[in-house]
N, CA, C and O atoms as CSV, one atom per row, in Angstrom:
chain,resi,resn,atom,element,x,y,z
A,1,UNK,N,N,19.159,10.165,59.474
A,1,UNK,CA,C,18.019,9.307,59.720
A,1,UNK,C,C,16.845,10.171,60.188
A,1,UNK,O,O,17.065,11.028,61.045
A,2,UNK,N,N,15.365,9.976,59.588
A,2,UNK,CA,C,14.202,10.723,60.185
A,2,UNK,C,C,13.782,9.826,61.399
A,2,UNK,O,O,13.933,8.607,61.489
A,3,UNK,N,N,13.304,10.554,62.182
A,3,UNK,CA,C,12.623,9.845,62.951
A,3,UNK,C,C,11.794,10.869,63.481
A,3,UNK,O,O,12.041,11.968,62.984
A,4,UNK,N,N,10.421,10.855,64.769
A,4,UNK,CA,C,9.982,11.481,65.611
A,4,UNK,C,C,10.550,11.719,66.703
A,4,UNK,O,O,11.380,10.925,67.147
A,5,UNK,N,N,10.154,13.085,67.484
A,5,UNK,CA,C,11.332,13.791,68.850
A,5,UNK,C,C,10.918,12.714,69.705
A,5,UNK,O,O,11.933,12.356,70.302
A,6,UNK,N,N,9.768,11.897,70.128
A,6,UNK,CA,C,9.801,10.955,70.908
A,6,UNK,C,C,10.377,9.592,70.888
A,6,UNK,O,O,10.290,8.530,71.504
A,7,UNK,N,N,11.023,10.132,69.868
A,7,UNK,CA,C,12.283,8.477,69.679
A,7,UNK,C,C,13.329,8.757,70.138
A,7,UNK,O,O,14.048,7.853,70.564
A,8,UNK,N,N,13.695,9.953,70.187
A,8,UNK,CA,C,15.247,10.318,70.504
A,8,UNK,C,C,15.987,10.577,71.870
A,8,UNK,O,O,15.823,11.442,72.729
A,9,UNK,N,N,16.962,9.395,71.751
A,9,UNK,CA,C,17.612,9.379,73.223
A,9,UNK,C,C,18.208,10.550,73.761
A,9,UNK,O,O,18.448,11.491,73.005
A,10,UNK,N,N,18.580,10.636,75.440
A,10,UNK,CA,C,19.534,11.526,75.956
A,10,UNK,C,C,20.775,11.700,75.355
A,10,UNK,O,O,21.377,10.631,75.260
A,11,UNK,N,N,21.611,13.034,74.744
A,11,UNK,CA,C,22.684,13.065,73.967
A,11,UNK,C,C,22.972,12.990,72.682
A,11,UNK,O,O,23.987,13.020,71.986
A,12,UNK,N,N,21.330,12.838,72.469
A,12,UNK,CA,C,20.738,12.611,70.858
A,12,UNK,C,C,20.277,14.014,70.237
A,12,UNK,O,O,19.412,14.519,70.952
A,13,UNK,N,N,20.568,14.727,69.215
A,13,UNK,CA,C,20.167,15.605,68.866
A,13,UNK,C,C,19.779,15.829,67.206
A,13,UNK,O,O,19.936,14.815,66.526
A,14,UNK,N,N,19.324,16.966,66.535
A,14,UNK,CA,C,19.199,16.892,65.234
A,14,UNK,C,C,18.276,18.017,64.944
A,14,UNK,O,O,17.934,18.973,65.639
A,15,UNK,N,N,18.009,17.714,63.929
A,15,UNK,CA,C,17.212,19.201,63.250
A,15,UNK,C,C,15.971,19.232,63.082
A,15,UNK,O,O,15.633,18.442,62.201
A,16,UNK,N,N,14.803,20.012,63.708
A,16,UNK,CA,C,13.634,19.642,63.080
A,16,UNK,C,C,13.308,19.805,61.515
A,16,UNK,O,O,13.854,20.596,60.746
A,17,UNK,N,N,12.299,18.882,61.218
A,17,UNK,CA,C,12.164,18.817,59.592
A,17,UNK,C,C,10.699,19.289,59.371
A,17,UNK,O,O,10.334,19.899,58.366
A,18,UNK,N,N,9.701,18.858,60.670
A,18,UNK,CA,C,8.476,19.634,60.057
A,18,UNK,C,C,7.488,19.361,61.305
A,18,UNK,O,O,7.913,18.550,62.127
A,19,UNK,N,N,6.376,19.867,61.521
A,19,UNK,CA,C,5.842,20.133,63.023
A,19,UNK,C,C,4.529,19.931,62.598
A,19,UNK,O,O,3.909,20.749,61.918
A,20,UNK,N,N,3.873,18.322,63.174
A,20,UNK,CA,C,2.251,18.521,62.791
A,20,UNK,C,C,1.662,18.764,64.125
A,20,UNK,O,O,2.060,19.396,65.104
A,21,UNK,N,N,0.383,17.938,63.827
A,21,UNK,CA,C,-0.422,18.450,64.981
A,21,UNK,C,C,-1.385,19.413,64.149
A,21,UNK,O,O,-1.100,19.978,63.093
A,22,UNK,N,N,-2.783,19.487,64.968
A,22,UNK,CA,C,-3.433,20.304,64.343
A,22,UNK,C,C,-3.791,21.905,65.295
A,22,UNK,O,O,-3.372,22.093,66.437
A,23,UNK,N,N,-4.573,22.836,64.569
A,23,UNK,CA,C,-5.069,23.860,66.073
A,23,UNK,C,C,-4.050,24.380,66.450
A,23,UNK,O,O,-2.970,24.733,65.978
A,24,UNK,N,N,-4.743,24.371,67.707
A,24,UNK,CA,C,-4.145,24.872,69.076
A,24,UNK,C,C,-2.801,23.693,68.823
A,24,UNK,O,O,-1.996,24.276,68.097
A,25,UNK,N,N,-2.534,22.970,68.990
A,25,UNK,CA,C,-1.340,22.022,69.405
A,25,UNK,C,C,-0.647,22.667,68.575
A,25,UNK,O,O,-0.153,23.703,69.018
A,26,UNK,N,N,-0.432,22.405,67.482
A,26,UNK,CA,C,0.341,22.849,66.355
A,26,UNK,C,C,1.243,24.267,67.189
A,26,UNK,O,O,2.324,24.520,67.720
A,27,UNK,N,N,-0.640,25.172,66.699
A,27,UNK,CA,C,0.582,26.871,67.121
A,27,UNK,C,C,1.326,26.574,68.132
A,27,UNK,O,O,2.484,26.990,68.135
A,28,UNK,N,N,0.822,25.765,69.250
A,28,UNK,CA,C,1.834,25.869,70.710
A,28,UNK,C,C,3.159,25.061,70.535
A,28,UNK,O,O,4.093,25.049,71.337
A,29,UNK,N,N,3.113,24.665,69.838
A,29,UNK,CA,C,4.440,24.003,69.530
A,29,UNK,C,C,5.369,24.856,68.856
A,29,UNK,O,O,6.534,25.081,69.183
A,30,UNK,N,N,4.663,25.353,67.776
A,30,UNK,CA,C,5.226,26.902,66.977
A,30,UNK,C,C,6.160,27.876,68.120
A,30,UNK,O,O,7.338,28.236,68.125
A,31,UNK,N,N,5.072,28.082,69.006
A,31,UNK,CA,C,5.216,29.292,70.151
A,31,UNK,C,C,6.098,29.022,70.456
A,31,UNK,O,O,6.927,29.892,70.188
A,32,UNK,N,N,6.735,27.713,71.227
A,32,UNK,CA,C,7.519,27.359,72.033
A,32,UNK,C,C,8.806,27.404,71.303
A,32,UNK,O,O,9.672,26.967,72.061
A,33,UNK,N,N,9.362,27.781,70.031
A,33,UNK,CA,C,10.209,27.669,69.354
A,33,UNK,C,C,10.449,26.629,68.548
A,33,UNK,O,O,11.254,26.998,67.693
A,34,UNK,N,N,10.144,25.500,68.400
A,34,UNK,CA,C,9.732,24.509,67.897
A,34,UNK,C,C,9.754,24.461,66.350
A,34,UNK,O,O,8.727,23.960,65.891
A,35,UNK,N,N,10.342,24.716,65.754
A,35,UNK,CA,C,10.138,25.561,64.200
A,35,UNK,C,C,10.812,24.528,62.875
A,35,UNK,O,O,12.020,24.293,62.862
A,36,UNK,N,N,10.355,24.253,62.348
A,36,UNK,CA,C,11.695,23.769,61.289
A,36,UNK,C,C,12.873,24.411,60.787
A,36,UNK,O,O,12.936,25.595,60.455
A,37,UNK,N,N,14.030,23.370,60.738
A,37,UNK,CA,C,15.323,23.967,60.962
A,37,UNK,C,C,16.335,24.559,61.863
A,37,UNK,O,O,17.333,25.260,61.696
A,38,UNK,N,N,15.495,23.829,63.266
A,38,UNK,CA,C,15.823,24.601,64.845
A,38,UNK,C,C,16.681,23.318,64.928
A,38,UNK,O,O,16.188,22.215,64.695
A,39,UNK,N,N,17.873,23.478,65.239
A,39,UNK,CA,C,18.691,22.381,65.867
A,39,UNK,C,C,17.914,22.415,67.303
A,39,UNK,O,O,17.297,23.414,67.672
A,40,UNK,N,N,18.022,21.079,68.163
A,40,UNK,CA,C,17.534,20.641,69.225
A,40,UNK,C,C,18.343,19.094,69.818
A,40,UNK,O,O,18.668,18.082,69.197
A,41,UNK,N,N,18.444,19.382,70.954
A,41,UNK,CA,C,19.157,17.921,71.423
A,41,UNK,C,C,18.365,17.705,72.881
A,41,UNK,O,O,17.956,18.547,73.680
A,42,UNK,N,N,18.306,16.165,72.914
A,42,UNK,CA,C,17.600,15.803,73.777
A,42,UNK,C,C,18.414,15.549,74.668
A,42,UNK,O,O,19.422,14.891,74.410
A,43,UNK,N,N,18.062,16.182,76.349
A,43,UNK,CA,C,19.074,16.356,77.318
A,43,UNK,C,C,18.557,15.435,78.432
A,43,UNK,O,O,19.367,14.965,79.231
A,44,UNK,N,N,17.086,15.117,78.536
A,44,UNK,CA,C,16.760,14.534,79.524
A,44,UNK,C,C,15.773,13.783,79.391
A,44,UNK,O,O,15.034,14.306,78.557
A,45,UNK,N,N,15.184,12.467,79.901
A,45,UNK,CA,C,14.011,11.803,79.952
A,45,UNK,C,C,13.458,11.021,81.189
A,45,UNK,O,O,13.815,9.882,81.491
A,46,UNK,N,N,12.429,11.867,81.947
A,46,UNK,CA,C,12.152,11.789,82.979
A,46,UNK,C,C,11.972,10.387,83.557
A,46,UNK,O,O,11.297,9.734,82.761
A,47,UNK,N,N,12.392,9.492,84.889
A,47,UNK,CA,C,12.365,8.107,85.210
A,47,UNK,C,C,11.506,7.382,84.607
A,47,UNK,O,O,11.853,6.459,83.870
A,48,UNK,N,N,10.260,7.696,84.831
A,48,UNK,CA,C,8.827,7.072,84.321
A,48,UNK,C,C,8.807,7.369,82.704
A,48,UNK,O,O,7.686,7.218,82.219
A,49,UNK,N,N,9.915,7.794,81.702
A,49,UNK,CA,C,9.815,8.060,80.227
A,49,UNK,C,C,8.682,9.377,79.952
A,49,UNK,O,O,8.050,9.404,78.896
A,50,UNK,N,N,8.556,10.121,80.685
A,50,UNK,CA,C,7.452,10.735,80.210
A,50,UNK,C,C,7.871,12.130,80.655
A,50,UNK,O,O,7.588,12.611,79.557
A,51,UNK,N,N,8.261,13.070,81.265
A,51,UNK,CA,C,8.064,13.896,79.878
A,51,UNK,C,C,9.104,14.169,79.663
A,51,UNK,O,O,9.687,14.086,80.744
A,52,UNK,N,N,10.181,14.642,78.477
A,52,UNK,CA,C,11.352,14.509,77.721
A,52,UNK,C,C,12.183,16.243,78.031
A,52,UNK,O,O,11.535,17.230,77.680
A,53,UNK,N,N,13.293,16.406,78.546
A,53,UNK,CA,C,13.610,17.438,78.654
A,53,UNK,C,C,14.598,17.990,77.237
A,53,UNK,O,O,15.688,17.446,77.060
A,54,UNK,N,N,14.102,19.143,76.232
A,54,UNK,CA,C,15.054,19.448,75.401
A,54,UNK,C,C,15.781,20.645,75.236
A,54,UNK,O,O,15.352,21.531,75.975
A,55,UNK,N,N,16.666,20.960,74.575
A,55,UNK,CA,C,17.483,22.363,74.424
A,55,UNK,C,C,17.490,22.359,73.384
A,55,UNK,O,O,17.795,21.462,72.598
A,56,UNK,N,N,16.953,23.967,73.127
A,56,UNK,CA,C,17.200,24.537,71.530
A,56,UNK,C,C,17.136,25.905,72.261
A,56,UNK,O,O,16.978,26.291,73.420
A,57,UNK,N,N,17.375,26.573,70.781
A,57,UNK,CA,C,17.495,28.064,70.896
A,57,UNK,C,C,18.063,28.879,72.383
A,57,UNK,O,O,17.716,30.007,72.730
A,58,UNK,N,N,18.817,28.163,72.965
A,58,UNK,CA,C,19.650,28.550,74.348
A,58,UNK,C,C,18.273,28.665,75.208
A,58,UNK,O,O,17.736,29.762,75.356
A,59,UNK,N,N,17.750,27.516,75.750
A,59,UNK,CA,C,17.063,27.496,76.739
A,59,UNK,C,C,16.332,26.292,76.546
A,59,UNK,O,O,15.920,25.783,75.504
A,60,UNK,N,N,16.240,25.908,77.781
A,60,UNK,CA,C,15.703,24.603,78.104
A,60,UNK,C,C,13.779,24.081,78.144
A,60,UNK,O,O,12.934,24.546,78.908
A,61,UNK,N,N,13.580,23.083,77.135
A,61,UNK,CA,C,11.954,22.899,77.328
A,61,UNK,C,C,11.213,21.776,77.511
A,61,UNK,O,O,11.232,21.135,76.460
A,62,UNK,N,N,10.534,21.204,78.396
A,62,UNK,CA,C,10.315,20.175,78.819
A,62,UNK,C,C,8.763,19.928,77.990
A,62,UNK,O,O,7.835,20.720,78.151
A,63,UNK,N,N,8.683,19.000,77.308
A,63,UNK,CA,C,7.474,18.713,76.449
A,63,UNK,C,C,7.267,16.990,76.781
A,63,UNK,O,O,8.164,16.172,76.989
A,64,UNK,N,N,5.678,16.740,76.751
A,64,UNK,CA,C,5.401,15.591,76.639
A,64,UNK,C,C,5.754,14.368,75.582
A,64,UNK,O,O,6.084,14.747,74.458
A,65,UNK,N,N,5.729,13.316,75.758
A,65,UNK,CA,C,6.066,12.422,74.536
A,65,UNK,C,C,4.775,12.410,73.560
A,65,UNK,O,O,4.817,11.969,72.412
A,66,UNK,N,N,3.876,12.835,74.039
A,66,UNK,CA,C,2.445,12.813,73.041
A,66,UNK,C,C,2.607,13.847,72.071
A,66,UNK,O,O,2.049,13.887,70.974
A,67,UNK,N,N,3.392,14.667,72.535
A,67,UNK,CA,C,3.455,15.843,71.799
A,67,UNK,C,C,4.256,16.280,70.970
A,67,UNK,O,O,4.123,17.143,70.103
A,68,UNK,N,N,5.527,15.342,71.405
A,68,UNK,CA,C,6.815,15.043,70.555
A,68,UNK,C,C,7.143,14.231,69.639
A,68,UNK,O,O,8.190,13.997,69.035
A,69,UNK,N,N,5.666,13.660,69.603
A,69,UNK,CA,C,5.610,12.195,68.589
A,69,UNK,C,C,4.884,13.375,67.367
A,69,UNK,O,O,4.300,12.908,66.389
A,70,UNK,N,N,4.964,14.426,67.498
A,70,UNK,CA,C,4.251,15.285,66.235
A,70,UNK,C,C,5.036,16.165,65.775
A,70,UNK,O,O,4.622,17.279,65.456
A,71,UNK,N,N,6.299,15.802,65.666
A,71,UNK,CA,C,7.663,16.134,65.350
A,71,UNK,C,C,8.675,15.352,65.034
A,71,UNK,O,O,9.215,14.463,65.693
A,72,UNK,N,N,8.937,15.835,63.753
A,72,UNK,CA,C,9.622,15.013,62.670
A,72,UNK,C,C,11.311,15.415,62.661
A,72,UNK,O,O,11.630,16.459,62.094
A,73,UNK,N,N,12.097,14.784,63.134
A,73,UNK,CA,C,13.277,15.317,63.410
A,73,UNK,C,C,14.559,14.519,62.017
A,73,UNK,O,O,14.389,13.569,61.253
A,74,UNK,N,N,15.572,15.301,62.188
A,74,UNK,CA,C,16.590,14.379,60.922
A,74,UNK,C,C,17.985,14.296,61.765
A,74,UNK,O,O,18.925,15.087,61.699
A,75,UNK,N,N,17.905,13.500,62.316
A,75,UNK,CA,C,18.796,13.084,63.846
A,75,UNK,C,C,20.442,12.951,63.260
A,75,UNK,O,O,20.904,12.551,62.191
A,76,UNK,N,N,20.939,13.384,64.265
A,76,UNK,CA,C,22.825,13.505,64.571
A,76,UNK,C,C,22.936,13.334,65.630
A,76,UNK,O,O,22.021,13.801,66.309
A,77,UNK,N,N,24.046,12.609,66.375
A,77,UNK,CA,C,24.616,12.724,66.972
A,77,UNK,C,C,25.444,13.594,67.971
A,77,UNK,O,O,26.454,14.155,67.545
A,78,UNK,N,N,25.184,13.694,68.886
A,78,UNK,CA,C,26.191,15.572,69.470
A,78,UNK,C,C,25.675,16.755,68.658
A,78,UNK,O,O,26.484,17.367,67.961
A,79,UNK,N,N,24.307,17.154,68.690
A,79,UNK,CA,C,24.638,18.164,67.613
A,79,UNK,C,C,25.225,19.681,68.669
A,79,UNK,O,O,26.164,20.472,68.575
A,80,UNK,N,N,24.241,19.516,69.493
A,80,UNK,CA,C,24.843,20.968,70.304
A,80,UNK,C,C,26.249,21.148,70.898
A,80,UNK,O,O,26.559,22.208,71.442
């Protein structure tokens, strides 16, 4: 199933498929490892829903939901 990283629950994981955003947003998302084809699972979502804690590439990254809604994911279950 596609969906955006700001849909995806705690324990929810999957593959990125493609990274918009324009600029600056874009590359920083790039930077951060963020890449297509990066497995990623969502580990945490802060009380107030806002900002989303994830794991990829063996280390942990805490990104906003504004920012995660510009990421196109192809979701599994348990992936890590």
């Amino acid at each position: 199933m596609m969906t955006t990283l700001d849909k995806i629950r705690p324990g929810m994981g999957g593959i990125i498929q493609s990274v918009g955003g324009q600029g600056a947003l874009r590359r920083r998302l790039l930077d951060m490892g963020l890449t297509p084809k990066t497995k990623i699972q969502v580990t945490k979502i802060a009380p107030m829903g806002d900002p989303m804690e994830l794991y990829l590439r063996g280390y942990v990254l805490t990104l906003r939901l504004q920012d995660a809604a510009e990421i196109e994911v192809l979701v599994e279950e348990e992936m890590l």
